[in-house]
mmCIF file of the C-alpha atoms, coordinates in Angstrom:
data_MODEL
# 
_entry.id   MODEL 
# 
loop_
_atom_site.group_PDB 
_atom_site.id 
_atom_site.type_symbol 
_atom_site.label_atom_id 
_atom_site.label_alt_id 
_atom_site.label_comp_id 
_atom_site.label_asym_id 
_atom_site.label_entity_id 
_atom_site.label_seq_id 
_atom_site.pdbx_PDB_ins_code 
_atom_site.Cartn_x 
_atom_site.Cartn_y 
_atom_site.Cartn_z 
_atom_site.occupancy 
_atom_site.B_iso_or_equiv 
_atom_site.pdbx_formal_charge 
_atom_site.auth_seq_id 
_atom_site.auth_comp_id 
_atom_site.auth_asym_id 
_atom_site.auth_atom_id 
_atom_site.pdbx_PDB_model_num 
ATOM 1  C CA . UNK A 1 1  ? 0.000   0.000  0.000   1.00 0.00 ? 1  UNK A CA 1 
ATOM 2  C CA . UNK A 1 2  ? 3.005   2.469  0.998   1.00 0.00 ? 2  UNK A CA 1 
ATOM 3  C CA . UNK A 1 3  ? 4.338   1.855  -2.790  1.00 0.00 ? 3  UNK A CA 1 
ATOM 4  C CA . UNK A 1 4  ? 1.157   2.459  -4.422  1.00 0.00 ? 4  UNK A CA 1 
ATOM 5  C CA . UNK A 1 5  ? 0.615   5.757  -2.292  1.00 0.00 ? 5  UNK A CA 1 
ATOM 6  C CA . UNK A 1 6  ? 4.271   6.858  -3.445  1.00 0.00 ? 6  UNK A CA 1 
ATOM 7  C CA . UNK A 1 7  ? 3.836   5.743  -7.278  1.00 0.00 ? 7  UNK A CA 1 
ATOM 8  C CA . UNK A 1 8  ? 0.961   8.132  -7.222  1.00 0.00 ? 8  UNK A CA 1 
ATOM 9  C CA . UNK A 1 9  ? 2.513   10.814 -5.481  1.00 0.00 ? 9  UNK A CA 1 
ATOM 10 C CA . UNK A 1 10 ? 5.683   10.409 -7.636  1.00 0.00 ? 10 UNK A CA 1 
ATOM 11 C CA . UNK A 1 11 ? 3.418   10.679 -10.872 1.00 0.00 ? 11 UNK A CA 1 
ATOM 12 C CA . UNK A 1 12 ? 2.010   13.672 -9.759  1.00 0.00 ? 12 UNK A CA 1 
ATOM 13 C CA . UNK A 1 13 ? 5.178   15.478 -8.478  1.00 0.00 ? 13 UNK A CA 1 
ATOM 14 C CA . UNK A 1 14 ? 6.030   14.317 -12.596 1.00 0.00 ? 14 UNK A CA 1 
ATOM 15 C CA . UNK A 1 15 ? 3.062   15.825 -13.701 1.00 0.00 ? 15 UNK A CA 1 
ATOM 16 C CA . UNK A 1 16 ? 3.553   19.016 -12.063 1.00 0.00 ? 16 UNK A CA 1 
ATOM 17 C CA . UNK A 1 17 ? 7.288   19.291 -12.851 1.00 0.00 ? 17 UNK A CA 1 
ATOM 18 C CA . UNK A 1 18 ? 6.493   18.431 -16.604 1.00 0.00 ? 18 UNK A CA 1 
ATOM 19 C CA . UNK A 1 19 ? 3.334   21.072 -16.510 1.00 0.00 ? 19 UNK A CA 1 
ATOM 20 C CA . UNK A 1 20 ? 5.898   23.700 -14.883 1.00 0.00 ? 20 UNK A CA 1 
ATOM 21 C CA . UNK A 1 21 ? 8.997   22.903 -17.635 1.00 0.00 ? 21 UNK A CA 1 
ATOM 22 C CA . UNK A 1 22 ? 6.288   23.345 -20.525 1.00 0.00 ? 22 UNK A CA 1 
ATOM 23 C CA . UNK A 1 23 ? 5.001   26.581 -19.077 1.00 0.00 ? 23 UNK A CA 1 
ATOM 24 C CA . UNK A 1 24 ? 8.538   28.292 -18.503 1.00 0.00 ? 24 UNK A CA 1 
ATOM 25 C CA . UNK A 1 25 ? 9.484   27.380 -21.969 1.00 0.00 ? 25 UNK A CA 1 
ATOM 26 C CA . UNK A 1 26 ? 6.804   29.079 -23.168 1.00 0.00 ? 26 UNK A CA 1 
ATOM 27 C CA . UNK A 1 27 ? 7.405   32.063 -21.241 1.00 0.00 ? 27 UNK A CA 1 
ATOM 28 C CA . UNK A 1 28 ? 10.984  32.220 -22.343 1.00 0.00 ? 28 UNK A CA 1 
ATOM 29 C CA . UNK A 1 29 ? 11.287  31.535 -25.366 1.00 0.00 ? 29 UNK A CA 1 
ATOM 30 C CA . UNK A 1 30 ? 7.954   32.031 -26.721 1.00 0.00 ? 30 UNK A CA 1 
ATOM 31 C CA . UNK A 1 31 ? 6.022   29.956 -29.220 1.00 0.00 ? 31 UNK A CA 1 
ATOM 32 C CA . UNK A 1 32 ? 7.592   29.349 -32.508 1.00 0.00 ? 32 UNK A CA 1 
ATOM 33 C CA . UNK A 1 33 ? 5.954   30.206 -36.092 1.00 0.00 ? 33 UNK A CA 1 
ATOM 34 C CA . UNK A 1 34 ? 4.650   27.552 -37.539 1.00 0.00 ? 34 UNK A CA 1 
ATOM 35 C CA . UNK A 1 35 ? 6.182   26.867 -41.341 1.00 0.00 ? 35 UNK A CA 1 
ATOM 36 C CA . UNK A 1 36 ? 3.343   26.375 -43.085 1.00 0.00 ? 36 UNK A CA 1 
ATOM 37 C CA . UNK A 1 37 ? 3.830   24.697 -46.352 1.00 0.00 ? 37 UNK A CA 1 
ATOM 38 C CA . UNK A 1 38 ? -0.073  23.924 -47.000 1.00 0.00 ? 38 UNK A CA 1 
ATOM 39 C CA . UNK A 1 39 ? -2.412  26.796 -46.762 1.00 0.00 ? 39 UNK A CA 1 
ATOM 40 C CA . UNK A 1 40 ? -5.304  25.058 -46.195 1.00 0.00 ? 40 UNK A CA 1 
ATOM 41 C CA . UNK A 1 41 ? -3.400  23.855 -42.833 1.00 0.00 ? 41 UNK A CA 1 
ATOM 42 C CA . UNK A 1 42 ? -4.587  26.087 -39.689 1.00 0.00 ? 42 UNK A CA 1 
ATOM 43 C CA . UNK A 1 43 ? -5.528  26.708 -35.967 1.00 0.00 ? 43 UNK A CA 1 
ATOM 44 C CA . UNK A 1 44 ? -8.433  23.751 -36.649 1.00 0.00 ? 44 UNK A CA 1 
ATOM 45 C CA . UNK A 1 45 ? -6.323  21.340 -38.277 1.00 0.00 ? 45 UNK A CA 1 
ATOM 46 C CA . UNK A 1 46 ? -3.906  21.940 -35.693 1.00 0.00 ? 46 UNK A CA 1 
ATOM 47 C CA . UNK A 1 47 ? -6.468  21.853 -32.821 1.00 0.00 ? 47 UNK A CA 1 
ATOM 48 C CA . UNK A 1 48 ? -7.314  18.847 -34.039 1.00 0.00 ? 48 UNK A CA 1 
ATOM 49 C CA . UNK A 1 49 ? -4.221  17.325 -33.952 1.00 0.00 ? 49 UNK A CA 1 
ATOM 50 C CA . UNK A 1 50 ? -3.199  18.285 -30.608 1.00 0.00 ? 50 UNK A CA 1 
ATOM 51 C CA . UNK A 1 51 ? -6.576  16.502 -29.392 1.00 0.00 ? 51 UNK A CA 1 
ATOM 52 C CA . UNK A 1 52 ? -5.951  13.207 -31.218 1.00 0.00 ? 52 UNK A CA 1 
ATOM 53 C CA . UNK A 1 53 ? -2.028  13.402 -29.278 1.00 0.00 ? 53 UNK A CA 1 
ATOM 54 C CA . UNK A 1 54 ? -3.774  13.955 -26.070 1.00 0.00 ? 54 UNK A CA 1 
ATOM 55 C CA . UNK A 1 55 ? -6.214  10.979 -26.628 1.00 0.00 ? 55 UNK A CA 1 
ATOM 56 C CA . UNK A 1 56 ? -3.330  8.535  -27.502 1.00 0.00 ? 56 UNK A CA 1 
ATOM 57 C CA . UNK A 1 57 ? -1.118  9.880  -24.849 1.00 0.00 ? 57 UNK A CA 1 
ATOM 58 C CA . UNK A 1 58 ? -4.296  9.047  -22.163 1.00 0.00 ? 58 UNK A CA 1 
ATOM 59 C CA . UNK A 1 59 ? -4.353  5.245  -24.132 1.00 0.00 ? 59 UNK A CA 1 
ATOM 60 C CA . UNK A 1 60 ? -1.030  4.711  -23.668 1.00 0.00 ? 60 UNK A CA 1 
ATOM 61 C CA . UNK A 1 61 ? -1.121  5.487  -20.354 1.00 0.00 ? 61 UNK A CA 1 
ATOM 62 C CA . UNK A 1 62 ? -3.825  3.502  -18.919 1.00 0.00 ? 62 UNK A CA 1 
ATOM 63 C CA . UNK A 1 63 ? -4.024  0.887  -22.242 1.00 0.00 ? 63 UNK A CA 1 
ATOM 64 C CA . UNK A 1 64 ? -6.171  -1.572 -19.560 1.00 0.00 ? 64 UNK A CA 1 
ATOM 65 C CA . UNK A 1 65 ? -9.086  0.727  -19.876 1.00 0.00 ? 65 UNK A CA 1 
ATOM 66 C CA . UNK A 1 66 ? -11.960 -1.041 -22.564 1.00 0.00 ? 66 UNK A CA 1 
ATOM 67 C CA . UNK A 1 67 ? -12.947 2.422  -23.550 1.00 0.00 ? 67 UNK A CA 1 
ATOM 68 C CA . UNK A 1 68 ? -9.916  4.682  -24.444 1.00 0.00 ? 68 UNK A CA 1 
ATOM 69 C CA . UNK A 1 69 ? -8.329  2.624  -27.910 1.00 0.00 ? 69 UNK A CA 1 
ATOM 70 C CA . UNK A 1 70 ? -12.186 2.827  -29.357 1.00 0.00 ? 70 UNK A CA 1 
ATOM 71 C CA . UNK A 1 71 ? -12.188 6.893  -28.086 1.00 0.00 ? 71 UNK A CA 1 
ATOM 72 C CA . UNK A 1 72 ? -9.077  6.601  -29.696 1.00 0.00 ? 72 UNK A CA 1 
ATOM 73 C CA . UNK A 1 73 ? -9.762  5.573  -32.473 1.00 0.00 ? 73 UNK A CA 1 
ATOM 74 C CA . UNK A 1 74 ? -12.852 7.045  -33.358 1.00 0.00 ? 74 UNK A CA 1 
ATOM 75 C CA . UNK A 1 75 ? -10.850 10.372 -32.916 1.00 0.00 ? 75 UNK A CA 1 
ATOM 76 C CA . UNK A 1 76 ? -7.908  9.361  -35.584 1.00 0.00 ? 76 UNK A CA 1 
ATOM 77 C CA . UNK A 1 77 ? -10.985 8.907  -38.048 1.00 0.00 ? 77 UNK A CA 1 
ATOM 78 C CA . UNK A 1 78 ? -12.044 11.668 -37.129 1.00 0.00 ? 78 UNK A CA 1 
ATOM 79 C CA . UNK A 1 79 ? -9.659  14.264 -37.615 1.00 0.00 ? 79 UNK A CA 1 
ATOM 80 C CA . UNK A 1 80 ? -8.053  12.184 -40.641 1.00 0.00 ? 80 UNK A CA 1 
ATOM 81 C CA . UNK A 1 81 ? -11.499 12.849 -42.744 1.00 0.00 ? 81 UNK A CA 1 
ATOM 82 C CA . UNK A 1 82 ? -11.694 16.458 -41.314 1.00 0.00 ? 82 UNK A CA 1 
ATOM 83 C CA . UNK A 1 83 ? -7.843  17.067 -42.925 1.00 0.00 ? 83 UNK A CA 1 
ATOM 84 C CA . UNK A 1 84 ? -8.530  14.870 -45.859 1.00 0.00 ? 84 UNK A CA 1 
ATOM 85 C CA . UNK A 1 85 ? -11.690 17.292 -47.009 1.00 0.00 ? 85 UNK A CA 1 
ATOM 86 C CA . UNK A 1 86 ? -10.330 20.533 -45.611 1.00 0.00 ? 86 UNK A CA 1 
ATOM 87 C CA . UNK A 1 87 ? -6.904  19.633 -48.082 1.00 0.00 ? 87 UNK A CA 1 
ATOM 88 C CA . UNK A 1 88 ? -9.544  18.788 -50.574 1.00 0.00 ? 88 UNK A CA 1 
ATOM 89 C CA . UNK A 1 89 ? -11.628 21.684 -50.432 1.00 0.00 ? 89 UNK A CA 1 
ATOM 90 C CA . UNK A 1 90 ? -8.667  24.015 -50.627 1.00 0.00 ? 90 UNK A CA 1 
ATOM 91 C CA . UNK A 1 91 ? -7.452  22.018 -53.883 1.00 0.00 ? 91 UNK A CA 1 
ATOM 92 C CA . UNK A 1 92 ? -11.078 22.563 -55.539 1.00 0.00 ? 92 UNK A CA 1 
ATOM 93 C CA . UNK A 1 93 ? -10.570 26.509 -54.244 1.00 0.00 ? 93 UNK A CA 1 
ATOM 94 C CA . UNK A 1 94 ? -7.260  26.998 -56.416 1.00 0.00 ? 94 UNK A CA 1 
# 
């Protein structure tokens, strides 16, 4: 029980130093411009993107859990139609 109890307060002491690391970077040195070699590409795409990393990252972490590979999943199909038609729209546009 005494492991357990220190596992978990170990993860979150990670959490928190990981969380702090992220946000000082970003204070310092500010967020870089993103080279953008499709136009179509943009704050949704990349929204969407971010939220399909978060998703896996929560799978991988607790991969025991029934429910998380079919949220998972359901999310990579997702966002891979959403680019697919956004990149497809955009080449109808031009």
């Amino acid at each position: 029980m005494q492991n357990l109890y220190n596992s978990e307060n170990i993860k979150k002491a990670w959490g928190s130093i990981t969380e702090n690391i992220k946000t000082s970077a970003k204070e310092s040195l500010g967020l870089c411009e993103l080279n953008q070699h499709k136009s179509w590409f943009d704050e949704d795409c990349l929204r969407h993107l971010d939220q399909r990393k978060r998703v896996k990252m929560q799978w991988l972490q607790d991969p025991n859990q029934s429910n998380t590979i079919y949220i998972y999943i359901y999310i990579y199909i997702y966002i891979y139609i959403y680019i697919y038609i956004k990149s497809r729209q955009c080449k109808t546009c031009s």
